[in-house]
N, C-alpha and C positions, 0 to 999 in steps of 0.2 A: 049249559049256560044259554042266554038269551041268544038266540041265533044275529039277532041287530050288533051283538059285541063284537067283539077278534083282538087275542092279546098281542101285541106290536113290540118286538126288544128294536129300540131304537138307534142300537149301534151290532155291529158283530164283534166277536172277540178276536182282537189282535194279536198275533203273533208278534212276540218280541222283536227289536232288531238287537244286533252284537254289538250296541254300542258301549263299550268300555264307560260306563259312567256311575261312580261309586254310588250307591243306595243305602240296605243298612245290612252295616255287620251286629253277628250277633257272635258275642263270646260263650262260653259256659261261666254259671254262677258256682262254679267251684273251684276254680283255678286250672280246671284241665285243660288238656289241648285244642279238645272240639271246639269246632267253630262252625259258623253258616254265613248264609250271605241271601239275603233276600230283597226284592225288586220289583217293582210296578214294571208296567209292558215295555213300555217303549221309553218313559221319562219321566220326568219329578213331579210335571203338571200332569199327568194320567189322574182321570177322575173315574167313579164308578160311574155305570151305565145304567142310566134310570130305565124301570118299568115299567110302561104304561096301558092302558084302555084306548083302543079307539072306537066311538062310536062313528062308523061310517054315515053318518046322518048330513043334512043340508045347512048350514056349512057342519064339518066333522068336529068332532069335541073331542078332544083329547083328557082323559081323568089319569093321574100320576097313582099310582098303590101303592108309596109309598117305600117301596123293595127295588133296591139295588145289587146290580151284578158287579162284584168287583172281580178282578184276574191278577196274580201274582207270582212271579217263579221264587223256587225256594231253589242253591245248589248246597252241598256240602264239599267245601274246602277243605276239609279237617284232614291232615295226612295219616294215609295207611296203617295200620297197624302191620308193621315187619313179619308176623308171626298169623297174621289173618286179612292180607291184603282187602276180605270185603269189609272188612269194618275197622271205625265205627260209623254205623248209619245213623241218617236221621228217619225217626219213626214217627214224629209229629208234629203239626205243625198247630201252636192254638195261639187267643187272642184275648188282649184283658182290653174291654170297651168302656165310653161312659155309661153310665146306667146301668139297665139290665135288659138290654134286647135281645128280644127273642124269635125263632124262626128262621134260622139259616139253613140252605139246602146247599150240596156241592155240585152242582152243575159241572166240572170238569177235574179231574177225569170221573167217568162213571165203569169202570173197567172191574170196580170191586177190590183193588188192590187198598183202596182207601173209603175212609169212611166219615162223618162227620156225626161230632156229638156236642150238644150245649151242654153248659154249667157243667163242666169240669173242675173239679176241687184240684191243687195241686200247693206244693209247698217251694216256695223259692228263697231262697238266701235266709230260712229261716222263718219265712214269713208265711200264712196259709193268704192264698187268696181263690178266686174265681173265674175259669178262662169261663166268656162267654159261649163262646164254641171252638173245639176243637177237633185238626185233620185227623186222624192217627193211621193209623198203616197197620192191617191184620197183622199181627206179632203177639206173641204170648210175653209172659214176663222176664223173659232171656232175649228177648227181641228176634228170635227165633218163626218163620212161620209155620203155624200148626202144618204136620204131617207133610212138609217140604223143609225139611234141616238145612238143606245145603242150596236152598232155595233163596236166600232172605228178603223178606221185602223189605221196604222204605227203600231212601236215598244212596247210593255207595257215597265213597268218600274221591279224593283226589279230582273235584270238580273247581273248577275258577274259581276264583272269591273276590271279584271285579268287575265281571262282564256281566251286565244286566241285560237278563234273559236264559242264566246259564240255569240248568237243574231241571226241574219241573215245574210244569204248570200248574196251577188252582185256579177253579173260578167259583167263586160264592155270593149265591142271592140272598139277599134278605134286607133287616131293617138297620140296616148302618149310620148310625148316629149323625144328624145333618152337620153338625161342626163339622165331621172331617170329612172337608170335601175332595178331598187326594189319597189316592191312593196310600202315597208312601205316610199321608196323615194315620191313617189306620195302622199300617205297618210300625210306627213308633210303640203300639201293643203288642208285641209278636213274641211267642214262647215257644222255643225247637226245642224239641224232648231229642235224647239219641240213645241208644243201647251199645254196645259194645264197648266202652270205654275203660282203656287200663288203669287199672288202680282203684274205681270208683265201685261202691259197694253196687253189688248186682250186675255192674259196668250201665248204669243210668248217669245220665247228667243232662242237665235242662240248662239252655241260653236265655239269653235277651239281649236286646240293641245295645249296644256301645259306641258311647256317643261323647265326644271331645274327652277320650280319655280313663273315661268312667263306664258301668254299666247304667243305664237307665234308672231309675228309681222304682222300688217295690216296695207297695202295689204304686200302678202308675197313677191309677184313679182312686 
């Protein structure tokens, strides 16, 4: 690039604190017992972190791209299965936005245990819709990871389901719709896949927010 430019992230990524303050639960759209519980950093007012241009010029000009870094923990609460204390895990984590944006990268973790995909097809309560992108966790169709069985990845179970900041972390850049300007705005889209669930064919079952009662409405948008 122009050597005059240098890309500038205008905030660092925050570590959570343990502050006990409820965010959103997400139940499963099938009656089963999975649950999650997902959360912006630190609090309700967390916004994404613009990315900007600086041209160090006389005075400096700041240009916005438009691409935001948002950060979220995901944990799973859902109790143990008695007969396979690691599961059921959560194996992904994805998002249904307004519009149709595109260009999301996962900036955290980059470890490989996880990976990021847009336009994801998936079927909820019946309904087909379109996650704009989604987390998922290397697992084959048993939620299993290739060529480590007893290895599994995604989420364990028996994690808080109250403390915001509990689980892991995500961070993702890209074009996030200007309405939602909060975090937990975005997080109102939020769809946790999980594998190992008893009773459910395959043991899949997929969440969303629950909210005064009810689950969220499908599709949101």
């Amino acid at each position: 690039m122009i050597q005059r430019y240098r890309i500038v992230l205008l905030s660092v990524l925050v570590l959570a604190s343990l502050t006990a303050i409820s965010a959103h639960t997400v139940r499963s759209v099938s009656s089963s017992p999975v649950k999650a519980f997902v959360s912006s950093p630190t609090s309700g007012n967390d916004s994404p972190v613009a990315i900007q241009w600086l041209n160090p010029s006389t005075p400096p000009t700041t240009f916005d791209t438009g691409l935001r870094v948002a950060c979220f923990f995901v944990a799973n609460p859902s109790l143990p299965d008695p007969a396979r204390p690691d599961w059921p895990r959560i194996t992904s984590v994805g998002f249904e936005l307004p519009g149709t944006p595109s260009g999301f990268a996962l900036v955290d973790p980059v470890d490989g245990n996880w990976q990021l995909r847009e336009n994801v097809p998936t079927t909820l309560a019946g309904q087909d819709i379109t996650l704009d992108f989604t987390i998922v966790a290397g697992v084959n169709p048993t939620g299993r990871t290739p060529a480590k069985p007893e290895d599994p990845s995604g989420i364990p179970p028996g994690q808080p389901d109250t403390t915001r900041g509990a689980g892991i972390r995500f961070c993702v850049s890209g074009p996030f719709p200007p309405q939602l300007t909060k975090i937990e705005d975005i997080l109102n889209g939020v769809v946790v896949g999980f594998h190992g669930v008893e009773g459910n064919h395959q043991g899949v079952d997929a969440g969303v927010w629950f909210v005064q009662g009810a689950l969220r409405p499908i599709p949101l948008y």
